[in-house]
Structure formats: C-alpha cells, structure tokens
C-alpha positions as CSV (number, residue, x, y, z in Angstrom):
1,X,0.0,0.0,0.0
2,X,1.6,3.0,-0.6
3,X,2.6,6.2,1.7
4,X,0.2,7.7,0.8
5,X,-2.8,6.0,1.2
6,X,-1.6,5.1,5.1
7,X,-1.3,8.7,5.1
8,X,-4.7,9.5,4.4
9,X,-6.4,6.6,6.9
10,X,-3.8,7.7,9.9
11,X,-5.0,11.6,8.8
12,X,-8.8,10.4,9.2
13,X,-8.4,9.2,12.3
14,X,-5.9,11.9,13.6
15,X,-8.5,15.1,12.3
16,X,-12.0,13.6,12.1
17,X,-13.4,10.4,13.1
18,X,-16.7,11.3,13.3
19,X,-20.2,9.7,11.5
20,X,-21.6,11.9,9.0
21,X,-24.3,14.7,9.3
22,X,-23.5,15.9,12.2
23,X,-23.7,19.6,13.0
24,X,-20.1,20.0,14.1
25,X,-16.8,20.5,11.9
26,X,-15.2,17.1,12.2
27,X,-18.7,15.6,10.7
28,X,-19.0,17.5,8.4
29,X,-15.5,16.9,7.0
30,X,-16.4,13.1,7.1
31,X,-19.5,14.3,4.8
32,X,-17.3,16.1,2.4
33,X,-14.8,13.0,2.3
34,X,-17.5,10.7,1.4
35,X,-19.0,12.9,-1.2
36,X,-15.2,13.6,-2.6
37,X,-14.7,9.6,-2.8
38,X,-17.5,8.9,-4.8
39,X,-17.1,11.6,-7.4
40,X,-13.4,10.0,-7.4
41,X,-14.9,6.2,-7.5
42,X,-17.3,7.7,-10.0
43,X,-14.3,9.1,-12.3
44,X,-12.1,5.6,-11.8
45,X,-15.1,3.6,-13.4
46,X,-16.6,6.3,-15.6
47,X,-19.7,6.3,-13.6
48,X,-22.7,8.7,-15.3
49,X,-22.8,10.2,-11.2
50,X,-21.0,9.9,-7.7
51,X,-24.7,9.0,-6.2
52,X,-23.9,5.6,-8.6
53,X,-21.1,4.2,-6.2
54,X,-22.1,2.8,-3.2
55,X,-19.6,1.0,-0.2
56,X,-19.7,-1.7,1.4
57,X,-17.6,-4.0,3.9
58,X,-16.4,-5.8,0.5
59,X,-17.4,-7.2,-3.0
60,X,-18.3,-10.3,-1.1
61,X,-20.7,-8.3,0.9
62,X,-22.1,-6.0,-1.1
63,X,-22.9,-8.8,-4.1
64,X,-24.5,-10.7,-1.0
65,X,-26.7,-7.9,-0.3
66,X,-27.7,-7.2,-3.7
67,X,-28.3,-11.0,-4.6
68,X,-31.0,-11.1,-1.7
69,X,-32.9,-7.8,-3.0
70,X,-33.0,-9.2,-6.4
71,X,-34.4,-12.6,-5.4
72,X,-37.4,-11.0,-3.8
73,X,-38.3,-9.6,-7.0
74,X,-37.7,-13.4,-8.9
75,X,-40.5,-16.1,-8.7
76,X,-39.7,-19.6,-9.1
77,X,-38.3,-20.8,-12.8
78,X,-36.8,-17.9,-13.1
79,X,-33.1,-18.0,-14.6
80,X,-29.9,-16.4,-13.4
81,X,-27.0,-17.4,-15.6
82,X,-23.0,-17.6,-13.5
83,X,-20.0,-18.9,-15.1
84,X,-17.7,-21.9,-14.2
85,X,-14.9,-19.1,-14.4
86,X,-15.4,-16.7,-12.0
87,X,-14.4,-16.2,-8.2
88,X,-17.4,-17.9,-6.1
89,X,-17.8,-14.5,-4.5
90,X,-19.4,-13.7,-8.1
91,X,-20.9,-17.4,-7.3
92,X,-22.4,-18.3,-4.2
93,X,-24.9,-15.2,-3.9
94,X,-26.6,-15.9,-6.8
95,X,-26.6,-20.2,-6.2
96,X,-28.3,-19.1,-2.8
97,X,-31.1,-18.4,-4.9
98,X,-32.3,-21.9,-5.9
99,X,-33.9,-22.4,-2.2
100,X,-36.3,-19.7,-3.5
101,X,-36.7,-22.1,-7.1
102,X,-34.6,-19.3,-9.1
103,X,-32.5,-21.7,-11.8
104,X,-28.9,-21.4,-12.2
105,X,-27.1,-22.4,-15.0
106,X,-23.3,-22.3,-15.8
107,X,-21.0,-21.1,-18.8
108,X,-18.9,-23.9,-19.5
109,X,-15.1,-23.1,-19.1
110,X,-12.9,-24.7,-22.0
111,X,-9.7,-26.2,-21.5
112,X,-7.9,-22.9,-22.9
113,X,-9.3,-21.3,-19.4
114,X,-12.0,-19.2,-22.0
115,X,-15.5,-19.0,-21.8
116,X,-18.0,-20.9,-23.9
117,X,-19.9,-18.7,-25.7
118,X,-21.8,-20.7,-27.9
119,X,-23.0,-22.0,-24.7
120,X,-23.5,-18.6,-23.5
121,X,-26.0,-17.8,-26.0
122,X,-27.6,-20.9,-25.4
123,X,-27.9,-20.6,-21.7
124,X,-29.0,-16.4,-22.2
125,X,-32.8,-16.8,-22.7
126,X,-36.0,-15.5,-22.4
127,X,-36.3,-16.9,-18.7
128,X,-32.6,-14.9,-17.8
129,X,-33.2,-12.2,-15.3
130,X,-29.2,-11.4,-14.6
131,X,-26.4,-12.7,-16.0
132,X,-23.2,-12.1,-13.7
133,X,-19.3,-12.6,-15.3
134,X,-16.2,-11.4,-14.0
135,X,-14.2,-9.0,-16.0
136,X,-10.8,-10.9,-15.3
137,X,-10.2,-14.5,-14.1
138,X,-8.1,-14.2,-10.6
139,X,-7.0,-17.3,-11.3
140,X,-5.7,-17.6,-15.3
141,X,-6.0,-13.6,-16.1
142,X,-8.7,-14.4,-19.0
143,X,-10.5,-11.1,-19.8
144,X,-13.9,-12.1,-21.0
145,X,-15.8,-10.7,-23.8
146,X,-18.2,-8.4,-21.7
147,X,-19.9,-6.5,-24.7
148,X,-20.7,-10.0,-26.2
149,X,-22.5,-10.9,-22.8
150,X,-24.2,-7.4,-22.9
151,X,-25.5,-7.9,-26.0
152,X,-26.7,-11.5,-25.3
153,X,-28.5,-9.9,-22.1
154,X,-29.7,-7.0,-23.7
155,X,-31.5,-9.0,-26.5
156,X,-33.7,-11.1,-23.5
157,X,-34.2,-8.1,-21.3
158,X,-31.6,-9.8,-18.7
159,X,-29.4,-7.2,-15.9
160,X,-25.6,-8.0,-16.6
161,X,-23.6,-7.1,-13.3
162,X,-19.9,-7.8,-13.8
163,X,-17.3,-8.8,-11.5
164,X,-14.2,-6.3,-11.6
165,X,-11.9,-6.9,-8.6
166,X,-9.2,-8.3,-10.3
167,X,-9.1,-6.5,-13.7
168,X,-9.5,-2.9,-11.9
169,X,-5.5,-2.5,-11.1
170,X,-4.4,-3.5,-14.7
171,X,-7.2,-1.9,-16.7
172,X,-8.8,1.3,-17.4
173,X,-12.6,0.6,-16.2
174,X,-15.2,2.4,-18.3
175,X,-19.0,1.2,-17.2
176,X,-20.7,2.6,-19.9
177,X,-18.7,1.4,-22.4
178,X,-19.1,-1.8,-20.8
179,X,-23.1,-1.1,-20.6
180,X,-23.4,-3.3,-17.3
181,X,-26.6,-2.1,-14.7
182,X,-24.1,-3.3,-12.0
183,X,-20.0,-3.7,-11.3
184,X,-18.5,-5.2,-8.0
185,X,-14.5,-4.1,-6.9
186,X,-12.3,-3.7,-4.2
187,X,-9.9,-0.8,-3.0
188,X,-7.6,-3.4,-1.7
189,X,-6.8,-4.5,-4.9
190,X,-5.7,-1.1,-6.5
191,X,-3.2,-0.3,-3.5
192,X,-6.1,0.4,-1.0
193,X,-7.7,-0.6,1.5
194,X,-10.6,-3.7,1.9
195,X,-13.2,-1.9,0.8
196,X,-15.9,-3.2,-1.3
197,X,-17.4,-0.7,-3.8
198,X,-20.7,-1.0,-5.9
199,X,-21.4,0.8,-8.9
200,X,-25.6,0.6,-10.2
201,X,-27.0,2.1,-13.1
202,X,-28.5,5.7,-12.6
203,X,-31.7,5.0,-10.7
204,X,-31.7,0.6,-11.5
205,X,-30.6,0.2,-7.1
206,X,-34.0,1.9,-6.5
207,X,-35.6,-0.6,-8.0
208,X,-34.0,-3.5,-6.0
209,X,-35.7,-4.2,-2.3
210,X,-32.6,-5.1,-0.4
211,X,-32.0,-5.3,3.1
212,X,-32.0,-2.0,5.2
213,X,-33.2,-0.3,8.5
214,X,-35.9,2.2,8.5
215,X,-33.6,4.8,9.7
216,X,-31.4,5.0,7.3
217,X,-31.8,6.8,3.9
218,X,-34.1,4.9,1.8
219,X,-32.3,5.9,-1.7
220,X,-28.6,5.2,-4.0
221,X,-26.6,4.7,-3.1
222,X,-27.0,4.6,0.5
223,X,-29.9,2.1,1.0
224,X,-27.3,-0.5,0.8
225,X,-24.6,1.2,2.8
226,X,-25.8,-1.1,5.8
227,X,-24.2,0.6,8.8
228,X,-21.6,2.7,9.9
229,X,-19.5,3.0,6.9
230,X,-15.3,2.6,7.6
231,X,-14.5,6.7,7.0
232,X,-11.0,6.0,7.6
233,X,-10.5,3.1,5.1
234,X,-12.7,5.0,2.3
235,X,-10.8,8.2,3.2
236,X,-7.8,5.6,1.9
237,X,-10.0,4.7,-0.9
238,X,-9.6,8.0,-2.5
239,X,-6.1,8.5,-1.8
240,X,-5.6,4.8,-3.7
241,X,-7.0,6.5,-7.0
242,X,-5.3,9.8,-6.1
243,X,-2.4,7.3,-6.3
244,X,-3.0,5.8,-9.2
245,X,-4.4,9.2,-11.3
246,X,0.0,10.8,-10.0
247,X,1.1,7.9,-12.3
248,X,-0.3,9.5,-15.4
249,X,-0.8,13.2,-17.0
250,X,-3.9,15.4,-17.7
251,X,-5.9,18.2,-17.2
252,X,-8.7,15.9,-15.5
253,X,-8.7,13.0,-13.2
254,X,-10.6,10.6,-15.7
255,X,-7.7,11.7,-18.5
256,X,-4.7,11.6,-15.5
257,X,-6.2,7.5,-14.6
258,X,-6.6,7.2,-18.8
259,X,-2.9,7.7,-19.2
260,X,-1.8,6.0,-16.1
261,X,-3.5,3.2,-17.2
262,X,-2.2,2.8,-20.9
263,X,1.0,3.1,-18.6
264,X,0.5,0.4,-16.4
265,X,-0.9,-2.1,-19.0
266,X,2.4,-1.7,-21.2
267,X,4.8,-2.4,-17.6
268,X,2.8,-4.9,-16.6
269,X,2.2,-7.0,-20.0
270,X,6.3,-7.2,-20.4
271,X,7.3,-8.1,-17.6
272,X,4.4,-11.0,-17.3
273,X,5.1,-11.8,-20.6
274,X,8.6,-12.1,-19.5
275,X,7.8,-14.2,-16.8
276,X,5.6,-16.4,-18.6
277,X,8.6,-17.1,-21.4
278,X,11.0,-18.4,-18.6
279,X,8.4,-20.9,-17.1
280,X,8.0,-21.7,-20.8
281,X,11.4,-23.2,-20.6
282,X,11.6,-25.1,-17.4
283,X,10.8,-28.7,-18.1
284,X,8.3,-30.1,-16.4
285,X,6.1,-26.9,-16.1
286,X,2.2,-26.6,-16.7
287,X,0.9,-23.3,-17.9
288,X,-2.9,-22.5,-17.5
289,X,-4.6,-20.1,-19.7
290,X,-4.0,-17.9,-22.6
291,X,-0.9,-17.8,-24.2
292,X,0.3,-13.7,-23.9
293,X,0.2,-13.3,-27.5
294,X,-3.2,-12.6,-26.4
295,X,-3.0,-8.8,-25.8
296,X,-6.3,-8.7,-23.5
297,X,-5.1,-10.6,-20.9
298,X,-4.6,-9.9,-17.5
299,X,-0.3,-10.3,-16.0
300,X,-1.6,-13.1,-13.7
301,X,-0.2,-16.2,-14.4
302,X,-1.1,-19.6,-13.3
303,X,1.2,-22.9,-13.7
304,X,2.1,-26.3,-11.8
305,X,5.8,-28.0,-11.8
306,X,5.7,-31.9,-12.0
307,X,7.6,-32.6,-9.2
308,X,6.0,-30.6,-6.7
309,X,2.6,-29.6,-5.4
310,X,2.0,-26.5,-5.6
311,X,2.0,-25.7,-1.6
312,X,5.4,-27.4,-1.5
313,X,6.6,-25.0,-4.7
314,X,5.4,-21.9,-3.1
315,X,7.1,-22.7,0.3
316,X,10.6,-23.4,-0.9
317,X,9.6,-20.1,-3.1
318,X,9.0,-18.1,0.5
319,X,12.3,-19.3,2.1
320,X,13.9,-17.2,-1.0
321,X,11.7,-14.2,-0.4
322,X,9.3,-14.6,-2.9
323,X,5.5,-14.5,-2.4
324,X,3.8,-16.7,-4.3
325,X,0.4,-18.2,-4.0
326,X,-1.0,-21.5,-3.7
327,X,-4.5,-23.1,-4.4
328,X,-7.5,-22.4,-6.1
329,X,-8.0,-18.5,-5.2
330,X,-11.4,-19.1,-4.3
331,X,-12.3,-19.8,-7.9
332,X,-12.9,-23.1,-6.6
333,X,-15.2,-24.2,-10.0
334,X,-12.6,-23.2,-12.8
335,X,-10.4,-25.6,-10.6
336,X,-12.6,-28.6,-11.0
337,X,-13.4,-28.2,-14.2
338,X,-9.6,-28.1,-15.0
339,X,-9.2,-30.9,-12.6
340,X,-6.8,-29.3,-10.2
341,X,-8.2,-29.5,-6.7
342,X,-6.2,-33.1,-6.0
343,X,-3.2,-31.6,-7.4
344,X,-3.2,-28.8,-4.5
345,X,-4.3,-26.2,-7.1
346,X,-1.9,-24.1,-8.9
347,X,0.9,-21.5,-8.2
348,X,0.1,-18.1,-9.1
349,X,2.0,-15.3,-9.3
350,X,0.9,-11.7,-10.6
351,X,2.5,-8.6,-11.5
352,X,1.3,-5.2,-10.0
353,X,2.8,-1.3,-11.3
354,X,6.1,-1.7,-8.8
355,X,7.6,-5.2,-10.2
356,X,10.4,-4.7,-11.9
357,X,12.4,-7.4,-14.0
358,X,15.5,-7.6,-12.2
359,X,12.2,-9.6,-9.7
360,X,11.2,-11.5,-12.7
361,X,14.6,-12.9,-13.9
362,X,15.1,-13.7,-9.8
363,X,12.1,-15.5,-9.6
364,X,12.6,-17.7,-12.8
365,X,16.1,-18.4,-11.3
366,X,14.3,-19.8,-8.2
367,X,11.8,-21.8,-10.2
368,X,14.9,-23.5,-12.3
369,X,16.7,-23.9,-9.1
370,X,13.9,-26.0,-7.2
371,X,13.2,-28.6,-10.6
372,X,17.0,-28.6,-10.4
C-alpha cells in the first residue's frame, strides 16, 4: 500500500473520526470525504454520477446484499446465468437463490481457461433475469468478452452485473462502455484498503428491495450502505486512485487515470510476458490459460511443476523471499473443471505497477533452481 494512502487513513483518524451529518466540523468533514470519494470512484469507473457508487464491507458483501434484494423480486423458474470461471464471490450469492426455485445455470469453461460462448447464447434466454461474469479471471488472467454478454443480455431483457476486482489495477474501467446495470470491486486490490465498492446504473438500485433499516436513507446509493460505513479506510480509498491518477498526466482525473492506465498495462504486460517465457522453458512446467500473445489478458499467471505440489513449490519459493500463492483462489469451480483440486491447485503469481524485472529474472532463477 503506498505512503500515501496510510497517510490518508492515519489523517482520518488523527482530524475527524466522526459519523456523517453531524452539525459540528469534524462531521461534516467526514460528509465532504464521502462525497469527494464517490465523485473519485465515479471518475475511476466512468460512472454517469457519484450518487452511482455505493460502499460496502467488500465485493463479497455487497454482491450478498444485492443477490437477496434481487431474489425478492424473482419467482420460481426464473433464470440467473453464472460462469464456471469466476471467483465464487461472483458465485455463491446468486446459487443461494435456488432455495427460492430461481434456476442457475453455468457457462462452461474450456480447456484454454476461456468462456464458452456458444454455450453462452444458449444458456441467455427468455427466462434470464441477470447474468453475472467477471471481468478478469483471478485465477488464469482471461478477460472475458463483456460486450458480447451485454449484447446476449440486452436481446432477453436480462441485468448484466460484472465482477471487476481483479481487472481494476491492470485496466482502465469504463461502465458505460461496458453497458453493465451493475459492477463489484475492491480498493484493496488497487493499492487500497478492503473496501468493497458498488457501482448501479442511474436510478436501476431503487428498484432492487434489499435489506435496510428504517432509519437509514431509503435511496442510491445509500440504502445498501448497511451501517456505519469505515470513514478511515474510504478516506484511503480516495487517496488509492489519487495514487494511481500521479502515475499519469492530464488536465482531468478521468484523462490523468486514462494515461496512467495505458502506462501500467504496457509495464505490466512485459514483464508478465517475460515471466511467462521463462516458465516456458523449465521442463516439467504446466501453464494454464491464454498464451500472452493474447493482448487482453490480464499479467496473472497460473502454472504447476511436476515434481512438486504446488503448496510445496510456493514454500521453498518463500524461504527465497518470494511471495507466491497456492490453491484455487477461491475460484474453486474453474479448478474442477480443469481438474486441479487433487493436485493442490496451482501456483500463481501476478505482477502489480512496482515489479520490476531484475524480480522477474530472480524468480525464474528460483523456479529453475527448485526442478534442479
């Protein structure tokens, strides 16, 4: 996390730390930080408003909370269509559903770690209320063709929420070009803190009966801000994109994050490219997903060594300093379709905006070391 978004929690708590609307000065600065942060959230995704973004205590939460307000407006038979790809967190909310007779079906996952979507258009139909779909695999770094499942939901009259944790720190986010009524991310994924963030459609959260007291304010984004909101960590929130936005140039914040961006995806892309060559060459090493010829890809990389589970190959990996993941990453369905869960999973490793090569070439040094 960088400097300066612990600057901005510590700062919070040090000058304000009070709940908002409140008639004194600290509250009302804890008003004007929340209304600064959404326009800020609203100009990271390209929302049409700030009063699109609402916060939560994370994606997880949030797509909870929004999976039971849609459900009371579903009757039995009913379709909601999920992939085999995605993070269950994009999962399990809408699966819930069947104990009210909702139907759930699945786009198949192919072996290349891409969606089906001639299965897609079979499983969109006139019964499909919502489809949900990640934006970027956490686990292989596929980028899925979101304008295809707009379309596909558009022509049945379907709600297309999408799934952007993990492609938000490697990609520009633009919801309108993307057309989707709802998006799901996480601060803590683009140098911020845990903080789940929700972005609906102008006026479509209104619409959507989800769980909330009496007291608090009955419209967007709020009526899904269950609670006392974490100031502090959405005070880091806008210091994360603040963060990101220095990175690039430009006379607004949308152009600065535009630049920074187109920045970021040409670092990131070499070196994972890079690091994707070496494994390449060790013998005995499994890659999953799309080759990086395939510019729309996200720098995560996923892979298995013969010799090795992967919990052994990412522990001999620590004792050399280098972080590596183990497992299934919570995209526990991709992993059974690709009939990994006996095999411990697979070692992942991803690149963020402060990896440099000289860490690339060490860690494929390691890698040959340990098959060695």
């Amino acid at each position: 996390m960088p400097a300066v978004v612990i600057d901005a929690i510590s700062n919070y708590y040090w000058t304000a730390n009070a709940n908002t609307h409140g008639q004194f000065v600290t509250s009302h600065e804890t008003d004007e930080l929340m209304a600064k942060t959404r326009e800020r959230c609203a100009s990271f995704l390209n929302a049409e408003r700030a009063d699109c973004i609402s916060f939560g205590q994370n994606m997880t939460t949030l797509c909870f909370s929004l999976s039971r307000g849609i459900g009371r407006m579903l009757k039995p038979g009913d379709e909601i269509v999920i992939t085999q790809l995605d993070h269950e967190a994009n999962r399990g909310p809408w699966l819930t559903l069947q104990n009210r007779g909702v139907v759930v079906r699945e786009i198949h996952l192919l072996p290349d770690g891409t969606l089906d979507y001639e299965d897609a258009a079979i499983k969109i139909n006139k019964k499909t209320k919502l489809v949900a779909a990640g934006l970027a695999s956490n686990m292989l770094g596929t980028v899925n063709n979101i304008p295809l499942l707009r379309t596909l939901s558009s022509d049945v009259g379907a709600w297309l929420l999408v799934d952007a944790v993990h492609s938000t720190p490697h990609f520009l986010t633009d919801v309108q070009f993307l057309g989707c009524d709802f998006l799901l991310c996480s601060a803590y994924k683009f140098y911020g803190p845990h903080v789940g963030i929700l972005y609906s459609k102008p006026g479509l959260l209104a619409q959507v009966p989800v769980d909330r007291l009496r007291v608090q304010e009955q419209r967007p984004p709020y009526m899904i801000e269950t609670g006392t909101l974490n100031h502090a960590a959405i005070a880091g929130v806008s210091a994360a994109i603040d963060f990101i936005a220095s990175l690039g140039n430009g006379s607004t914040l949308r152009i600065q994050l535009e630049n920074a961006f187109a920045q970021i995806r040409k670092h990131e892309f070499f070196l994972a490219q890079k690091l994707w060559n070496e494994l390449k060459s060790i013998p005995g090493t499994t890659l999953y997903g799309q080759d990086f010829d395939n510019t729309l890809r996200a720098p995560t990389i996923a892979f298995t060594l013969d010799r090795m589970g992967a919990e052994s190959v990412c522990r001999s990996l620590a004792a050399k300093g280098i972080f590596a993941w183990d497992g299934h990453f919570y995209a526990i369905r991709a992993a059974e379709i690709l009939d990994l869960p006996d095999k411990g999973g697979v070692i992942r490793m991803g690149v963020v905006v402060y990896n440099t090569m000289e860490e690339i070439e060490y860690v494929a040094e390691q890698l040959e070391s340990i098959m060695n």
